[in-house]
LUMTORFI-297259 format. One line per 3 residues: their letters; for each residue x, y, z of N, C-alpha, C. Coordinates in steps of 0.1 Angstrom, whole numbers, m for minus. Last residue first. Example, Ala and Ser with C-alpha at 12.3 -4.5 7.8 and 13.67 -1.06 7.14 Angstrom:
% LUMTORFI-297259
SA) 128:m22:71:137:m11:71:129:0:79  132:m57:78:123:m45:78:132:m33:78
//
This chain:
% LUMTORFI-297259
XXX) m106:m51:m74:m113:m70:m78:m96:m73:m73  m123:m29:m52:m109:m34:m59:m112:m47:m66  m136:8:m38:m137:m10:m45:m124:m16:m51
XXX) m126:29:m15:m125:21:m30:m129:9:m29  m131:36:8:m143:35:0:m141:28:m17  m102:54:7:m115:49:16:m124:51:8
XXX) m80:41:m17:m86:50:m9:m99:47:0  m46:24:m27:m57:25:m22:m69:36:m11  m22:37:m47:m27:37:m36:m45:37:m36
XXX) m11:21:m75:m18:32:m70:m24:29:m59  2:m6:m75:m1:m1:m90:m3:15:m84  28:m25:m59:16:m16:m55:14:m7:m67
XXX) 35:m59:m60:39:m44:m64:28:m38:m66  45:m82:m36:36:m72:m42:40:m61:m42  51:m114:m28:59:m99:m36:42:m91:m40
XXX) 58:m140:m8:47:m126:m11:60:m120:m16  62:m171:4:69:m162:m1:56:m153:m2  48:m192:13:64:m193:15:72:m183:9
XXX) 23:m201:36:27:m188:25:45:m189:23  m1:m231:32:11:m221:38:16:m214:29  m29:m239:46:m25:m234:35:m8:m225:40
XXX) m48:m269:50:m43:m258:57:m33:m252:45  m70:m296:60:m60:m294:54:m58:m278:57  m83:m317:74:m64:m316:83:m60:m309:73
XXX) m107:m314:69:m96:m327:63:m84:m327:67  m116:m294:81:m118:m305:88:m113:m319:83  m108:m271:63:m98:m274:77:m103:m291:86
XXX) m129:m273:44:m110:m276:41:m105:m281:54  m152:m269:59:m146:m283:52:m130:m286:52  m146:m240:68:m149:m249:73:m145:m264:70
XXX) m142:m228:42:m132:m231:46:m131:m242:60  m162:m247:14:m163:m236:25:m145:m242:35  m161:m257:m15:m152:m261:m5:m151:m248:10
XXX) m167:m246:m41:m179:m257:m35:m170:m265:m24  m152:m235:m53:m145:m247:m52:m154:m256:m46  m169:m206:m57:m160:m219:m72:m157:m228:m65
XXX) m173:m199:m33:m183:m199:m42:m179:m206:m58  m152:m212:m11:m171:m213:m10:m176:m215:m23  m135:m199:m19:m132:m215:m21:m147:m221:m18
XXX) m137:m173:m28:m136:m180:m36:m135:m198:m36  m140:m164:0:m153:m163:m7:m149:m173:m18  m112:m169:11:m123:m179:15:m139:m177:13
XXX) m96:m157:m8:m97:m169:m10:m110:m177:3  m105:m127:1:m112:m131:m14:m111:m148:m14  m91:m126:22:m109:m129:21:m114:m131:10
XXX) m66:m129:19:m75:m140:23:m87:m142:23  m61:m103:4:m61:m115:m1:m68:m132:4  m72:m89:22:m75:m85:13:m76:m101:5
XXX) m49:m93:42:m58:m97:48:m68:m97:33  m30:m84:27:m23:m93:27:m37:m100:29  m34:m53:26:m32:m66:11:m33:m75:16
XXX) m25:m45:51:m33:m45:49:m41:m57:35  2:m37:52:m2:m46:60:m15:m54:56  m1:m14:37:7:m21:30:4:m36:35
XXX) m33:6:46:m15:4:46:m15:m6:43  m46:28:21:m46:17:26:m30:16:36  m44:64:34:m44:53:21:m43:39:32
XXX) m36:85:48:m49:85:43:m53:76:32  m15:85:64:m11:86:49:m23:89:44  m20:63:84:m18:80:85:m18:87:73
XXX) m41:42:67:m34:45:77:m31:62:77  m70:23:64:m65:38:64:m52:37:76  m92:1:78:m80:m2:66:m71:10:63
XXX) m107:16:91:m100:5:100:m91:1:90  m127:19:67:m123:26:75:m105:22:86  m121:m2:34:m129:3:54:m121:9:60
XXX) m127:m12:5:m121:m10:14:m126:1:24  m144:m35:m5:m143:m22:m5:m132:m23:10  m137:m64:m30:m138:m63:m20:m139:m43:m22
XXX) m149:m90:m53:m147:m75:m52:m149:m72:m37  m127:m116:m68:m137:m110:m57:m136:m96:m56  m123:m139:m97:m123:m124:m88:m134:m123:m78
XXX) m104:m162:m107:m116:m158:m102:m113:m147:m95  m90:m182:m133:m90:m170:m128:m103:m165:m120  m73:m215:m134:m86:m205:m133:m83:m193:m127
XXX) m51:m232:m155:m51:m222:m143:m68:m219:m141  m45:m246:m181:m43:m252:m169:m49:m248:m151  m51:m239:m209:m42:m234:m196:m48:m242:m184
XXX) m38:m263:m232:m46:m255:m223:m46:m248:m217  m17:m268:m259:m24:m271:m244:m27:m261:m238  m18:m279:m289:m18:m266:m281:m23:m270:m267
//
């Protein structure tokens, strides 16, 4: 039976004012930024790799695709993992 291979880590972020659009909900733009802050708490706090380090090996991250399906709108002040 093999393994899994993968690790799963969460960050809990809240969501901010400056994240609200007309709608009175997150806007869509917004996920994207959501996701990068969780990966540069997560490469600090599991990878023992501050992003500082990463970048001083010439290394760098590229996006070659995104899909995201929105479960329920995000509100001011929600928390998320």
């Amino acid at each position: 039976m093999e393994k899994n291979r993968f690790s799963i880590f969460e960050s809990e972020l809240r969501v901010r004012p400056d994240d609200i659009d007309m709608f009175n909900h997150v806007h869509n733009s917004k996920y994207l930024d959501y996701v990068l802050a969780a990966r540069y708490e997560q490469m600090e706090k599991f990878y023992n790799m501050p992003w500082e380090h990463f970048t001083k090996q010439g290394l760098g991250w590229v996006v070659s695709h995104v899909d995201i399906n929105f479960k329920r709108p995000l509100l001011m002040n929600d928390l998320m993992l």
